[in-house]
N, C-alpha and C positions, 0 to 999 in steps of 0.2 A: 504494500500500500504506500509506505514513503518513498518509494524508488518510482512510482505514476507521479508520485504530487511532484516529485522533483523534478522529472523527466517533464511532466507538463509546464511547472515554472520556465523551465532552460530553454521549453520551446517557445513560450509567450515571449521572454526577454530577448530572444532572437526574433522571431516576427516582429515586433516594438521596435528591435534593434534598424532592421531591412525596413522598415516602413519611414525609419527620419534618416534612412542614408543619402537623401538625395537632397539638392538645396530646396528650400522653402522660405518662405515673407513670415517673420516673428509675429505680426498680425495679418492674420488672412482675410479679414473682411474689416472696413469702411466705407462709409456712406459716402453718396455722390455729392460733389460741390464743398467737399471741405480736403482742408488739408490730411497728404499721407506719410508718415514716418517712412519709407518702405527699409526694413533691414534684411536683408540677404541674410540666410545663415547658411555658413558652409562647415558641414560636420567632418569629413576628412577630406583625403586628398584620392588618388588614381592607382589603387590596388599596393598602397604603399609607399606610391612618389610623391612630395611634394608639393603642393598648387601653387603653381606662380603668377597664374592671369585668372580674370573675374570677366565675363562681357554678359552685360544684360543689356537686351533691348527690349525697349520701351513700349507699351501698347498704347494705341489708339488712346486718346481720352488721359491718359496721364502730361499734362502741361506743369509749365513753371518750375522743372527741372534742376533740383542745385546738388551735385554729387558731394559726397564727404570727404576729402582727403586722407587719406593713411600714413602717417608715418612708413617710412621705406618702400612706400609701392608709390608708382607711376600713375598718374590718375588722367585721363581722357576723355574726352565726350566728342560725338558727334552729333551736329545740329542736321537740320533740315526740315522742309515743309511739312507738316501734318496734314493729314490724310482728309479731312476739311478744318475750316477756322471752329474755334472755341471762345464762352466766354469766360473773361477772368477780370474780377474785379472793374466793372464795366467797361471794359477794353474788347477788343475783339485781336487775337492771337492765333498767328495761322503759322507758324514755326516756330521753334523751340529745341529740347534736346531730344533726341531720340534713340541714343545709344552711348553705355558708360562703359569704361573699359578700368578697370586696375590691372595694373602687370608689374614686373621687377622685383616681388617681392617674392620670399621663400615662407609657405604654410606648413608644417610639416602634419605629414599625413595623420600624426596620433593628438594632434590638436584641434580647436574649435575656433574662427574668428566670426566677424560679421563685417560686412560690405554694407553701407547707410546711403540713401538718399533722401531729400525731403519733395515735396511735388503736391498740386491740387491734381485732385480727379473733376475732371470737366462735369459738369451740371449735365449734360447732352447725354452724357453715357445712359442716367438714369439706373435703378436700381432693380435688383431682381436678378443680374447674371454676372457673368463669373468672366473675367478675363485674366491675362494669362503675361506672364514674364519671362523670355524664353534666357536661358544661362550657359555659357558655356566656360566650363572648368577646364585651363590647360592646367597640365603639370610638366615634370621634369620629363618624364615620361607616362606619355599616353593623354588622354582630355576625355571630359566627359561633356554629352552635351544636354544638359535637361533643360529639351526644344520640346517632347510628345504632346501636344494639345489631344483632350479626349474629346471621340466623339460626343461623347453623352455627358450628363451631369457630375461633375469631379465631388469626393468623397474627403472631408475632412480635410480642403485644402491643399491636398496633391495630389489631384488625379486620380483618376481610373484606375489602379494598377499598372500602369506603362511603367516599362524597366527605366526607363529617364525622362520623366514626366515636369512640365516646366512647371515655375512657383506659381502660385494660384490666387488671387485674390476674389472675393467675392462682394456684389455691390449692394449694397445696404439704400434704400431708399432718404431720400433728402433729410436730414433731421430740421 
């Protein structure tokens, strides 16, 4: 009997384990038309390499873009037109950032860091669905890309079960 309770523990702590391997947003839901903390979390690194580059780009509806600096990493943005104009703060904004990059710096695979940026979700997007942060993790060797968008309604923030399922946020109606 204690050799099932164990054997069952060792397998939940592994499942639990495999379910936060992938990167995820520290909050996965905020309401549309207000400001977003978005934190990257990156749990390890590429089957024991290293991470040395972060790329997330940006979806639809996230405006006002300001990346976090890292001590020892490289930090980069790409601008460019949005997919239509947004409003912000009675402005009308039709470009902005749409892809962050951190690189140069050494994560090692049995550590845990966070990648930060702060950003409004556009009023337009409106609430009720789920869009998506696609990441791509290089390391010293090998890269992971959690790019998978589900077809169908994504579970507790990451996805469908996809083996590299992108971070998820979900839209919370106007408060």
């Amino acid at each position: 009997m204690f050799r099932k309770l164990v054997i069952g523990a060792v397998s939940a702590v592994v499942c639990l384990s495999a379910a936060a391997a992938h990167v995820t947003l520290e909050r996965p839901e905020a309401a549309v038309g207000s400001s977003y903390k978005g934190v990257l979390k990156i749990p390890h690194g590429c089957s024991g390499s290293p991470t040395t580059a972060i790329r997330v780009r940006l979806p639809a509806g996230i405006i006002a873009v300001k990346p976090m600096p890292k001590p020892g990493w490289q930090l980069d943005v790409v601008t460019g037109k949005y997919p239509k104009p947004y409003s912000l703060r009675g402005a009308t904004v039709s470009e902005g950032v749409t892809e962050i990059a951190w690189s140069g710096g050494r994560l090692l695979d049995a550590h845990y860091d966070e990648f930060v940026f702060t950003s409004t979700i556009a009023e337009e997007l409106g609430g009720g669905q789920t869009i998506y942060f696609p990441v791509v993790q290089e390391c010293e060797k090998g890269v992971h890309r959690w790019i998978e968008i589900p077809k169908g309604e994504p579970s507790h923030g990451h996805g469908d079960g996809s083996s590299q399922p992108a971070a998820a946020l979900r839209l919370l109606p106007k408060r």
